[in-house]
C-alpha positions in Angstrom: 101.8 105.0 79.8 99.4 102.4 79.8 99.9 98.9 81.0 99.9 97.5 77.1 102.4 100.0 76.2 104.8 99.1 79.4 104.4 96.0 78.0 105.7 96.6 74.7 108.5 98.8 75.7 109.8 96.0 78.5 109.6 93.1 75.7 111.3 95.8 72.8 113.9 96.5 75.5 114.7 92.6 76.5 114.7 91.9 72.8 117.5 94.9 72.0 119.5 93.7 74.5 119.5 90.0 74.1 119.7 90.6 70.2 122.6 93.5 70.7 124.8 90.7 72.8 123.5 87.1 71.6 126.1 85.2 71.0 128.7 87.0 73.7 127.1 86.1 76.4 127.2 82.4 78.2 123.7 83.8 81.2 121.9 86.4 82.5 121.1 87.5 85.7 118.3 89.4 85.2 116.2 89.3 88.6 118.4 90.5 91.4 117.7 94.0 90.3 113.9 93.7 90.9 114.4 92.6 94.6 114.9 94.6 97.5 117.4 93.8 100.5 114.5 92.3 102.2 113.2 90.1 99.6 110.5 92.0 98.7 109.7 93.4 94.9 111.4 96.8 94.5 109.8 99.6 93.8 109.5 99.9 90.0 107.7 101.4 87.0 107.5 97.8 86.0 105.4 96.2 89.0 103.2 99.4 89.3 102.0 99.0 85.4 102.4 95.4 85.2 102.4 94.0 88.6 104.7 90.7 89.7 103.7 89.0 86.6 106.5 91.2 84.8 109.0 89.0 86.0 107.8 85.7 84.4 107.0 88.3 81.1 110.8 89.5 80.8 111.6 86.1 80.9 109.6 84.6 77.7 
């Protein structure tokens, strides 16, 4: 997968969930899961394609 295609899947993903529960839900906690018990970035398919920045991406 290239890094314009992890792109696209993170933003279609955000947008099926947000659109799936919009109106039912009051927040979002959304980062937790992308930071380890240190306080380091975890580990994911997301930072290796997209590095840090797609954090701040999931986000707009």
């Amino acid at each position: 997968m290239t890094a314009d295609e992890a792109r696209q899947a993170l933003r279609a993903h955000v947008t099926a969930l947000v659109t799936r529960y919009k109106g039912r839900i009051w927040q979002w906690d959304v980062v937790n899961e992308v930071i380890e018990e240190d306080g380091s970035l975890r580990k994911t398919a997301w930072l290796e394609k997209l590095g840090p920045g797609y954090i701040a991406d999931a986000f707009r």
